[in-house]
C-alpha positions in Angstrom: 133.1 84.1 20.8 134.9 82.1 23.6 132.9 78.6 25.0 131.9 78.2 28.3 132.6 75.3 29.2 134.1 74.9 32.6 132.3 78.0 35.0 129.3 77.1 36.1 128.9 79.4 39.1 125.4 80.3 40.0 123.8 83.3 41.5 121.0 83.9 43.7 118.2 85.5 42.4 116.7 87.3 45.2 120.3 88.7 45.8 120.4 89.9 42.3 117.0 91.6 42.4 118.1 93.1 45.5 121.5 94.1 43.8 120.1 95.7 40.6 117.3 97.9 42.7 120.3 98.7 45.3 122.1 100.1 42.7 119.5 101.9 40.7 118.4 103.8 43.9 122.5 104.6 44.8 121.9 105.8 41.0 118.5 107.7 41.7 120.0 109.3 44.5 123.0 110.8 42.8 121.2 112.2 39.8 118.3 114.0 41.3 121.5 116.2 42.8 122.6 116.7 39.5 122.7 120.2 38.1 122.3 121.2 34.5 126.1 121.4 34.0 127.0 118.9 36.0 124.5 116.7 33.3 126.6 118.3 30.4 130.0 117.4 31.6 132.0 115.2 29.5 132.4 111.6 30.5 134.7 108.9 29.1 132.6 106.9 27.1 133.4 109.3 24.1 131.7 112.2 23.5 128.8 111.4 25.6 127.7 113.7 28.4 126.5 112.7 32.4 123.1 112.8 30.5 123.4 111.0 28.3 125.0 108.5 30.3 122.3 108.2 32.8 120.1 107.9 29.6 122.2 105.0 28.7 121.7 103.2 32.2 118.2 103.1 32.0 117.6 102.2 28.9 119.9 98.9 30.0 117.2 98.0 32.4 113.9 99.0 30.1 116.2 96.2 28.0 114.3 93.6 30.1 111.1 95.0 29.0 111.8 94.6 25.3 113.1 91.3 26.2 109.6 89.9 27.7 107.2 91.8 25.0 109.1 89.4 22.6 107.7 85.6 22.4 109.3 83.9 24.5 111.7 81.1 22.7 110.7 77.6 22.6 112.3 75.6 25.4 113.1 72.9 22.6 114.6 74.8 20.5 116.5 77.8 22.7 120.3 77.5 21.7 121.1 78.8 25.4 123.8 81.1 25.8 126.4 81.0 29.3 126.2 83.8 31.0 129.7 84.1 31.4 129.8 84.6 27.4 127.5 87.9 28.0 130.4 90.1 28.0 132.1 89.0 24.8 128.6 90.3 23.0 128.2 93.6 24.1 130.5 95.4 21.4 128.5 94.0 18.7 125.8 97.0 19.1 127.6 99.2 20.1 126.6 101.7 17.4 122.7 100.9 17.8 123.3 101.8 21.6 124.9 104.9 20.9 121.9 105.9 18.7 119.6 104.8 20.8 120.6 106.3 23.8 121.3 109.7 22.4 117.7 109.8 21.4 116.8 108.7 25.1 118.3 111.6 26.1 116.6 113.9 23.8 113.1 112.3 24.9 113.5 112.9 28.5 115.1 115.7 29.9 113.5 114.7 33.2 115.7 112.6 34.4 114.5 111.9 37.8 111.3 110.9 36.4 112.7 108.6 33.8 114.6 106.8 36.6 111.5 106.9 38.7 109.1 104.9 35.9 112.1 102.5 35.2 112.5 101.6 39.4 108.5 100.9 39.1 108.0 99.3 35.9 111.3 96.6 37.0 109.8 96.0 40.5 106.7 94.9 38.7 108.5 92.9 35.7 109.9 90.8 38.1 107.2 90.5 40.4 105.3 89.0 37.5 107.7 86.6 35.4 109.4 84.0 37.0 113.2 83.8 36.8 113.3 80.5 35.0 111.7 83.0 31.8 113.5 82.7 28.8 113.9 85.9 27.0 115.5 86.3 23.5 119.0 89.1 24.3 121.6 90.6 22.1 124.0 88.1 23.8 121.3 85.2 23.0 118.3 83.1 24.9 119.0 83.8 28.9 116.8 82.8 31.6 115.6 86.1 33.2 117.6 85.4 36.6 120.9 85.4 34.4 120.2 88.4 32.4 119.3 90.4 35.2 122.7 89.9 36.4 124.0 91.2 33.4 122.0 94.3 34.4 124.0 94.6 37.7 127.0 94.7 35.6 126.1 97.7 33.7 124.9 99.7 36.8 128.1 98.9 38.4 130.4 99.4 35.5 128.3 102.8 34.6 127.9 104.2 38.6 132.0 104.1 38.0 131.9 105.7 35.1 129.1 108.5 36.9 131.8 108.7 39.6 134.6 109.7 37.1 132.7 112.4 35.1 131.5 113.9 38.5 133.9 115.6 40.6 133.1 115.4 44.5 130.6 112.6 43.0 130.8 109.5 45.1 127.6 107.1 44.4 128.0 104.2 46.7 128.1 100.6 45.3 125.5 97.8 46.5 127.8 95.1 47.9 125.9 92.3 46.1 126.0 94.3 42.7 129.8 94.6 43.2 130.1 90.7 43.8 128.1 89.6 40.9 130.0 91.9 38.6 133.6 91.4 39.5 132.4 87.6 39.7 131.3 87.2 36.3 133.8 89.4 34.7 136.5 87.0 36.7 134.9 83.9 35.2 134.8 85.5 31.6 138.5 86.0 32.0 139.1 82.1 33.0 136.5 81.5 29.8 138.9 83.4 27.3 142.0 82.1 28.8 141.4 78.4 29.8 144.1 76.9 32.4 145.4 76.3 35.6 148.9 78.6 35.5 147.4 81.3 36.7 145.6 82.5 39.9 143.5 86.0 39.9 142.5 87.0 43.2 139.9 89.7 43.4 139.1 89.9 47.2 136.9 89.2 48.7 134.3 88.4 45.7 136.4 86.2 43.2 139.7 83.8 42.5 140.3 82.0 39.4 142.2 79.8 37.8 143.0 80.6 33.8 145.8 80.5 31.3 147.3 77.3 29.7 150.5 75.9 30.9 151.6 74.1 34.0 149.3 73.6 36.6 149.2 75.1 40.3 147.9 72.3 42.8 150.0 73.0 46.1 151.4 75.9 48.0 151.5 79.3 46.8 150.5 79.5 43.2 153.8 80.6 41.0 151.8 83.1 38.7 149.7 85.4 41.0 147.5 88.6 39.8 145.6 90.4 42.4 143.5 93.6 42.7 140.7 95.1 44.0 137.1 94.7 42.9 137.2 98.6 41.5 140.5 98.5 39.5 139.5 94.8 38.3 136.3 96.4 36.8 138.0 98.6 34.8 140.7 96.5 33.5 138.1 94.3 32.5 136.2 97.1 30.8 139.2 98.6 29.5 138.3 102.1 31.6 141.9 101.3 32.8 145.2 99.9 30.7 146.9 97.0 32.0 150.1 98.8 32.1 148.6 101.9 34.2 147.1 99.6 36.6 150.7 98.4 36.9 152.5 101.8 37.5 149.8 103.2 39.4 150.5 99.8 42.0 146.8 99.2 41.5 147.5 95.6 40.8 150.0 93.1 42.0 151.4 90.4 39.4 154.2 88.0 40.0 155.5 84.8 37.7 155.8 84.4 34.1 152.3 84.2 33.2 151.0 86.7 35.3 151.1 89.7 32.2 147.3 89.9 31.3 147.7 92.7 29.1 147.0 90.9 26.1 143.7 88.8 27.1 142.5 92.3 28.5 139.3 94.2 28.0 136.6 91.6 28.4 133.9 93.5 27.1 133.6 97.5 26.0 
């Protein structure tokens, strides 16, 4: 696993709590429209369905619930992990998620209902336990404020994927969601390839700097990457192939070092 070392950006909590139940009720919305086919379409995420995706969103938020019924790590002793590491972690389960969320689906065929209980049960999770509450994650000890950012990430990353298996669907994105993700996806790219030769410009949420060699101090940088928060997701996520994103003109990339193929997906 890559080691933080150098990104140490920070995000507000109350804008994250905002973000995640922005984006869950953008996500509530949508699928109390859905019809019984449209839940069995296909989606991209291999041969699971619409409902089985939505399935798969909530159970990322009951996640925080399964976190704080654990004991909660000893300060002392928590080995804490970045947040910007988060991503690198979450193809470790991957096969424990799949089970688990197929059963999900199984158990509730009400949907609405199951998105309904989550929305309640998180406003009162966080209305109870401070942010600064360590909880004991698949990616490793995170403060809750951190982890709930991961959760913005996989409403974001999964509303797209909702979008895609949908036709006509168009679930809106929480601006502050968007940010956080396309932010700490941007910073897990500058994690995995440390440097300075390289700028990525994802306007208007994120620029880094990443990828050894010379270093850009003045004037236009000579290695430029830039895209859009949408298309950046999806590289990142590998939804879309670096070479697509490139023939489609859905990304602009100039200078020697500017070929990210190779350091992309972050996280699947």
């Amino acid at each position: 696993m890559p080691t933080a070392k150098k990104r140490t950006r920070t995000y507000d909590p109350a804008r994250t709590r905002t973000a995640v139940l922005g984006q869950l009720a953008h996500v509530q919305g949508a699928v109390r429209g859905l019809t019984s086919e449209q839940l069995a379409l296909p989606t991209r995420l291999g041969d699971w369905t619409v409902r089985e995706l939505v399935a798969h969103m909530g159970m990322a938020l009951t996640a925080i619930e399964r976190s704080l019924v654990l004991p909660e790590p000893a300060r002392q002793d928590a080995v804490r992990a970045a947040l910007v590491e988060w991503p690198f972690a979450t193809s470790a389960h991957s096969a424990a998620i799949d089970e688990f969320t197929r059963r999900l689906a199984e158990q509730h065929p009400d949907l609405d209902a199951y998105l309904d209980r989550i929305a309640r049960d998180l406003v009162e999770q966080l209305d109870t336990h401070p942010g600064t509450r360590l909880l004991q994650t698949n990616a490793g000890v995170l403060p809750l404020a951190d982890y709930l950012v991961t959760r913005a990430v996989e409403l974001v990353v999964h509303t797209d994927d909702l979008n895609a298996a949908v036709p006509g669907l168009e679930v809106p994105y929480d601006r502050q969601a968007l940010a956080a993700t396309t932010r700490l996806l941007a910073d897990a790219l500058a994690v995995k390839a440390p440097g300075g030769s390289t700028e990525v410009r994802v306007p208007p949420y994120a620029v880094v700097q990443c990828v050894e060699g010379p270093r850009h101090t003045r004037g236009t940088p000579p290695n430029v990457v830039e895209t859009d928060p949408l298309t950046w997701i999806r590289l990142a996520t590998g939804r879309l192939a670096w070479t697509d994103a490139l023939a489609q003109t859905k990304v602009s990339a100039s200078g020697e070092r500017a070929d990210l193929g190779g350091l992309l997906p972050l996280m699947s």
